[in-house]
C-alpha positions as CSV (number, residue, x, y, z in Angstrom):
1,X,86.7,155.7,49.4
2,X,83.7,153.3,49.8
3,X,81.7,154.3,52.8
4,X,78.8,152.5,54.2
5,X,77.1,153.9,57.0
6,X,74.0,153.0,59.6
7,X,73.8,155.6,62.6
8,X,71.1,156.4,65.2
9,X,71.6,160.5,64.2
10,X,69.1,161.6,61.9
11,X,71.3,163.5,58.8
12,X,68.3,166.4,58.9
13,X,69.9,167.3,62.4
14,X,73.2,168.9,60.9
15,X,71.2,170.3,58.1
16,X,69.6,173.7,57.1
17,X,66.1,173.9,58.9
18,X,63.6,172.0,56.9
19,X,60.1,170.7,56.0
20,X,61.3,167.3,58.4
21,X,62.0,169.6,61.5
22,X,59.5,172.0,60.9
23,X,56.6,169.1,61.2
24,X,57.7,167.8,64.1
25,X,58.5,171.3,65.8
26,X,55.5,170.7,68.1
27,X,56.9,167.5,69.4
28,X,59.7,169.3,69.8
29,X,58.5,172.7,71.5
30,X,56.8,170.0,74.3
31,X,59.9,168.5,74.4
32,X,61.9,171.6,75.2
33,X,59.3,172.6,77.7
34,X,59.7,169.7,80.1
35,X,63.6,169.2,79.8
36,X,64.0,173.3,80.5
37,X,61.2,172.9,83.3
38,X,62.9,170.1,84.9
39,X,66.7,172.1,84.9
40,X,64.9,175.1,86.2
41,X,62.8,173.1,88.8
42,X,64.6,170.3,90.4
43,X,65.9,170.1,93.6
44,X,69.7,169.6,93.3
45,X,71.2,167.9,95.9
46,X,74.5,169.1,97.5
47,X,77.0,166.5,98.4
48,X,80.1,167.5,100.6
49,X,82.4,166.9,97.8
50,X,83.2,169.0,94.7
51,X,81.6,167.9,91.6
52,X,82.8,168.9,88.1
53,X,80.0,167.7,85.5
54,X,81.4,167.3,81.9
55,X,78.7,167.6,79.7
56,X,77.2,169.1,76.2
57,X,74.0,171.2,74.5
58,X,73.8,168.2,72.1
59,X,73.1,164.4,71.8
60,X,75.8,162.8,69.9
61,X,79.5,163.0,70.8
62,X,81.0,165.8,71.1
63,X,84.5,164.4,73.4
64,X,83.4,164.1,76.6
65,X,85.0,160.9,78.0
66,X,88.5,162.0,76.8
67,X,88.0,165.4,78.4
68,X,87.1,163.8,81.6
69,X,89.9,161.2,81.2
70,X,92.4,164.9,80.4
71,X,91.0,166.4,83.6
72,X,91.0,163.1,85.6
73,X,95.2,163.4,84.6
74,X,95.3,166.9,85.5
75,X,93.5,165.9,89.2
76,X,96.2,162.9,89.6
77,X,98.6,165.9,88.8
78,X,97.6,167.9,91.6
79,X,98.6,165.4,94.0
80,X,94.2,164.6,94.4
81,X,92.3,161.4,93.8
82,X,90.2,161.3,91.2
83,X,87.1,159.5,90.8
84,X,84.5,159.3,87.8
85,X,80.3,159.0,88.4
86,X,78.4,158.3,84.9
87,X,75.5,156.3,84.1
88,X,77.1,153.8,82.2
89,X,75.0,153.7,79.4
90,X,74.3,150.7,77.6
91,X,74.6,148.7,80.5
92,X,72.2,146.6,82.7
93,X,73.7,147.4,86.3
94,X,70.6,148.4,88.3
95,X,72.7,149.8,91.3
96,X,75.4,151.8,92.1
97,X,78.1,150.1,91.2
98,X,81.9,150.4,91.7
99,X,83.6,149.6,88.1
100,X,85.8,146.5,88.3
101,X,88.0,145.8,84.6
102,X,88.3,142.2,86.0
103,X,84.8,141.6,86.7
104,X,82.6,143.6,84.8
105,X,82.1,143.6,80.8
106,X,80.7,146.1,78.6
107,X,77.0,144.6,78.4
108,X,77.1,145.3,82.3
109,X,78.5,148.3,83.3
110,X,78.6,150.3,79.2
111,X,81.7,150.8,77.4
112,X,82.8,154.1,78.3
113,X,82.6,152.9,81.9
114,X,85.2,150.6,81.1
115,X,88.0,153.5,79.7
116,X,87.3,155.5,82.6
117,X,88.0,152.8,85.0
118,X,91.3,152.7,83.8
119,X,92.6,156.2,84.5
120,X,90.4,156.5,87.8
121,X,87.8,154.9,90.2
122,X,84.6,155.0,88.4
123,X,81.1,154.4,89.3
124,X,78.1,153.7,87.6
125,X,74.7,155.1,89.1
126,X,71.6,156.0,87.0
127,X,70.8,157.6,90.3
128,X,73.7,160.3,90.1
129,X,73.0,161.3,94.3
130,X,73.4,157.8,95.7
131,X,76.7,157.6,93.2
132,X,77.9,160.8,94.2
133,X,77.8,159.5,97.6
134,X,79.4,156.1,97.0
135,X,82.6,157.8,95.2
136,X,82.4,160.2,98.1
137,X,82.7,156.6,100.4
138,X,85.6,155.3,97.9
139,X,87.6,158.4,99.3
140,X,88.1,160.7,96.5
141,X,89.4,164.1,96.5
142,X,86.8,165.6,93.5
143,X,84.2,164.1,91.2
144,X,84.0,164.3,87.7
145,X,80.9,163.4,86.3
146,X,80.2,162.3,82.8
147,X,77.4,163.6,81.0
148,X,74.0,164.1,83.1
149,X,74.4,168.0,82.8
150,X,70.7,167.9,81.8
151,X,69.3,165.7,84.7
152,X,69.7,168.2,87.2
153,X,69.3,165.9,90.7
154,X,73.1,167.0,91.7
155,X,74.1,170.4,92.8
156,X,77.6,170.8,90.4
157,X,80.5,173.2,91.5
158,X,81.6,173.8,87.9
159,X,80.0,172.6,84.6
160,X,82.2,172.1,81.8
161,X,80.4,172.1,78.4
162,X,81.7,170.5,75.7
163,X,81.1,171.6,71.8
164,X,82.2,170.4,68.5
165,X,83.7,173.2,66.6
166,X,82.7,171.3,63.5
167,X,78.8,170.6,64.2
168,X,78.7,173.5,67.0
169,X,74.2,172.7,67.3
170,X,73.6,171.3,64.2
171,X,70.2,173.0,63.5
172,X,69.9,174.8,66.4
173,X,66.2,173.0,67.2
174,X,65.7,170.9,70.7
175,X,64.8,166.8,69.8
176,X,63.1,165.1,67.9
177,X,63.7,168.2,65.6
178,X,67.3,168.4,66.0
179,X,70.3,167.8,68.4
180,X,69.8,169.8,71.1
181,X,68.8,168.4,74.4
182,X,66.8,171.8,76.0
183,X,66.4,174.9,75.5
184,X,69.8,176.9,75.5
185,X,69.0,179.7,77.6
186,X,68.5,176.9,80.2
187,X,71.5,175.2,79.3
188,X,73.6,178.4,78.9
189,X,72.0,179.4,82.6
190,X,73.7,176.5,84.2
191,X,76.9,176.1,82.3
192,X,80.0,177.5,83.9
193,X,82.4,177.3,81.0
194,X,82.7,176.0,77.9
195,X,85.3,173.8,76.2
196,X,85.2,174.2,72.4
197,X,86.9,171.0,70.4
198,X,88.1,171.5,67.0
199,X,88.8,174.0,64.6
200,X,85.8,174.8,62.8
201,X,83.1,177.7,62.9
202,X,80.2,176.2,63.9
203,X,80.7,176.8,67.3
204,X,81.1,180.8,66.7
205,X,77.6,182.0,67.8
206,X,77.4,179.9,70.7
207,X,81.0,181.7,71.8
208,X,79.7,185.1,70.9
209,X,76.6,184.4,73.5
210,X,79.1,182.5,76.1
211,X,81.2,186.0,75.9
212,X,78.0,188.3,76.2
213,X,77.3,185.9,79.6
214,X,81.1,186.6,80.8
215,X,82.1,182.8,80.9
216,X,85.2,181.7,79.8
217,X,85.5,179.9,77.0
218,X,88.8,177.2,76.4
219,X,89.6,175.8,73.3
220,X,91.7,172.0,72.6
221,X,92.2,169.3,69.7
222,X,91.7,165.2,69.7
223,X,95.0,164.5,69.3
224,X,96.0,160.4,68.6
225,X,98.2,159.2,71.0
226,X,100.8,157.5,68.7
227,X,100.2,159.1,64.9
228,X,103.3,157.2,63.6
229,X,101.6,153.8,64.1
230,X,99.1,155.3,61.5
231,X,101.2,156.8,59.0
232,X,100.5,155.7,55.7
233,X,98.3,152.9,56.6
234,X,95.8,151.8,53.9
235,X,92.8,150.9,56.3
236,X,89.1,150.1,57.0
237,X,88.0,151.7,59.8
238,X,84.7,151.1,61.6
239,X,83.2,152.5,64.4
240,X,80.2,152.7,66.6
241,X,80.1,155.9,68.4
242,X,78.3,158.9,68.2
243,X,79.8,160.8,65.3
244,X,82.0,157.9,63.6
245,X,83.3,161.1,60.7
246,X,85.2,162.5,63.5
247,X,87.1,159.5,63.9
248,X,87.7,158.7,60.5
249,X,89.2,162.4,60.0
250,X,91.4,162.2,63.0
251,X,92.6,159.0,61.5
252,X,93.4,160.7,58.5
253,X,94.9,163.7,59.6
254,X,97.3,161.2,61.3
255,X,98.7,160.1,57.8
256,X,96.3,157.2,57.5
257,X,94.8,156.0,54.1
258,X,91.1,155.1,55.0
259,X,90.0,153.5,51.9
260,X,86.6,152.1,53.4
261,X,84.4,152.6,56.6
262,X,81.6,150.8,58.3
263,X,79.8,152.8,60.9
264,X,77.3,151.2,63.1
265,X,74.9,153.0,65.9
266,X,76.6,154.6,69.1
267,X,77.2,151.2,72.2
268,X,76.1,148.5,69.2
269,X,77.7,145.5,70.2
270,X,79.0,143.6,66.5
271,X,77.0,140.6,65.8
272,X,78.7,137.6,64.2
273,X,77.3,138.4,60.5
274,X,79.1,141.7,60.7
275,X,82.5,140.5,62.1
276,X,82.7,138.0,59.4
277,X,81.8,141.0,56.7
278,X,84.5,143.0,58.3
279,X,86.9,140.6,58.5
280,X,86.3,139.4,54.4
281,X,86.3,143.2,53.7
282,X,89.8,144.0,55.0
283,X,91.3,140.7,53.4
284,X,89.9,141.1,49.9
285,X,91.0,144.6,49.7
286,X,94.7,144.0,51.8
287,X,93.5,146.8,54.2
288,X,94.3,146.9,57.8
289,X,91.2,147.3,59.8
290,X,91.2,150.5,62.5
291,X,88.6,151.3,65.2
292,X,88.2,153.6,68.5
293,X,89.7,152.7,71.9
294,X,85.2,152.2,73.0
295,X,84.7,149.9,70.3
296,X,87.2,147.7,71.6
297,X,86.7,147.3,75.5
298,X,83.0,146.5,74.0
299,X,84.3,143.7,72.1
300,X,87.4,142.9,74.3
301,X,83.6,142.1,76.9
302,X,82.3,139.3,74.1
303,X,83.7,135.6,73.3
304,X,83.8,134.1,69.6
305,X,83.9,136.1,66.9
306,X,84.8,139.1,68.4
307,X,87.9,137.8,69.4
308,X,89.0,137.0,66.5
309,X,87.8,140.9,65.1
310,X,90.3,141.7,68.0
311,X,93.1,139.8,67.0
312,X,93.1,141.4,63.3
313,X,92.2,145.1,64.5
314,X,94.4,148.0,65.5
315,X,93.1,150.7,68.4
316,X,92.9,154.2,67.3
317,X,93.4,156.1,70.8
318,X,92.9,159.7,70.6
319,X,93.2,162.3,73.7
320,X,92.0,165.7,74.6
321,X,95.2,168.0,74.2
322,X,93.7,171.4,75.7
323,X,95.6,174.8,73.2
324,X,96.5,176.1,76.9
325,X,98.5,172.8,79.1
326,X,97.4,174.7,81.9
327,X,93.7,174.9,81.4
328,X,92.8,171.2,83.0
329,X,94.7,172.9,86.5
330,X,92.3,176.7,86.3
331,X,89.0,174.3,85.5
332,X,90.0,172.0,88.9
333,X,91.2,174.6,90.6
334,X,87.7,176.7,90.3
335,X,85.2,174.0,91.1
336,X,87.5,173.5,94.2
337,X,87.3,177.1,95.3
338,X,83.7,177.1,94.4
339,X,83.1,173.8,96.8
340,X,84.8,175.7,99.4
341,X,82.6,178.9,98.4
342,X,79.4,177.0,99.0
343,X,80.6,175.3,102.4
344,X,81.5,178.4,103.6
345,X,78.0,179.5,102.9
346,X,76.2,176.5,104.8
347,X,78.0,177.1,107.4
């Protein structure tokens, strides 16, 4: 397989501990200090609304926006409305703003936006209070926000953390050192439960101290949404996302040949150059080219040559399947009886 690869995570991160995060440790130890200050400190606000934030301990994906789109089904399922609150990253909306897929591209409102949009109302706030309050106005039963765990500005009824059974914390050290967004005993201090995605190991410890804290921990795969269309499929796939290897296994565990990949840095939007290297790529070799579901609504937002990459490109959608079917129902139905916990209390 010929592999070619360009991505914003440094490879040192997933590593052993080494001379490259033990020089910039103190940058790192600063680092740590002001994102664990700033969770312990802030004022979070309470909103009269429950609020389930879906986040993670690490920078990078780890399946958050298909958990949130899994819960969002499971909320819909309960007879509730559903409604998402994320920054929209990548995007250049300066206020709150209520997601429209007929209106707004990728380069306005972020690409993930976009996916969520479909399964549920979804806004975009970098100021998560004034969003929380807007989706509150749009009438929705229960929020689920995506990502933001760390900002602390919003008082959350349940945190859902989500972890990559095959990276778990990489290193283990806070950034620039490694993947980890502040310290853990802050992290672990706020996080309700935790989701663990995959079937690896590196997660373990992280389970063993979730267990010593009494919080529950739930396991579930990224399972493709139609495998067959895969099967046997000689392809290129290219991807820019946070960890790109995850979808190229997925794709492979669904029968699929990948002979080549191109990853690019997580939200790049393809310039002309690279389209035209895809394309001749795929042709030369008689492969099919293959990329993620957030690759696509960012090109599905550009004119020209992206079109074209569309026209020739098959979607790779991929869900969160929890082990448990009933686990999306016990996470809603806690942050609800949380909310009504902390009502009660106010009053």
């Amino acid at each position: 397989m010929v592999r070619q690869m360009a991505t914003e995570t440094p490879p040192f991160w997933y590593e052993k501990p080494g001379l490259q995060s033990t020089l910039i440790a103190p940058i790192s130890w600063i680092y740590g200090w002001a994102s664990g200050r700033h969770m312990k400190k802030a004022k979070r606000e309470k909103i009269d609304i429950p609020i389930i934030c879906i986040g993670n301990f690490t920078v990078g994906g780890t399946g958050k926006t298909p958990t949130a789109i899994t819960l969002a089904k499971s909320v819909i399922d309960m007879g509730l409305k559903p409604g998402f609150l994320t920054r929209g990253y990548g995007g250049t909306a300066s206020e709150p703003t209520l997601v429209d897929l007929g209106l707004h591209s990728a380069r306005y409102v972020g690409d993930e936006p976009l996916l969520l949009a479909k399964v549920a109302t979804t806004i975009v706030a970098s100021d998560r209070v004034a969003g929380a309050k807007k989706l509150r106005d749009q009438g929705v039963d229960i929020i689920l926000m995506d990502d933001g765990f760390q900002s602390a500005h919003l008082w959350f009824d349940l945190s859902l953390l989500v972890l990559d059974a095959n990276r778990g914390l990489g290193n283990g050290k806070v950034i620039p050192a490694g993947p980890v967004r502040a310290p853990l005993k802050q992290q672990m201090q706020y996080a309700d439960i935790l989701l663990v995605i995959g079937t690896g190991t590196a997660a373990d410890s992280l389970i063993r101290i979730a267990a010593r804290s009494a919080k529950p921990v739930y396991n579930a795969l990224l399972k493709p949404t139609a495998p067959q269309e895969f099967n046997n499929v000689r392809c290129l796939a290219f991807a820019a996302i946070g960890d790109p290897d995850k979808f190229y296994t997925s794709l492979k565990n669904a029968g699929a040949h990948v002979e080549m990949t191109k990853s690019f840095p997580d939200h790049h939007y393809y310039k002309d150059d690279e389209i035209v290297e895809l394309i001749s790529l795929s042709k030369m070799s008689d492969l099919t080219l293959v990329t993620t579901a957030k690759d696509m609504v960012r090109l599905n937002s550009e004119v020209g040559k992206p079109q074209e990459l569309i026209e020739k490109t098959q979607v790779f959608e991929i869900k969160t399947a929890f082990d448990d079917p009933a686990t999306g129902r016990v996470i809603i139905e806690r942050a609800i009886a949380n909310y009504k916990k902390r009502i009660l209390n106010k009053t």
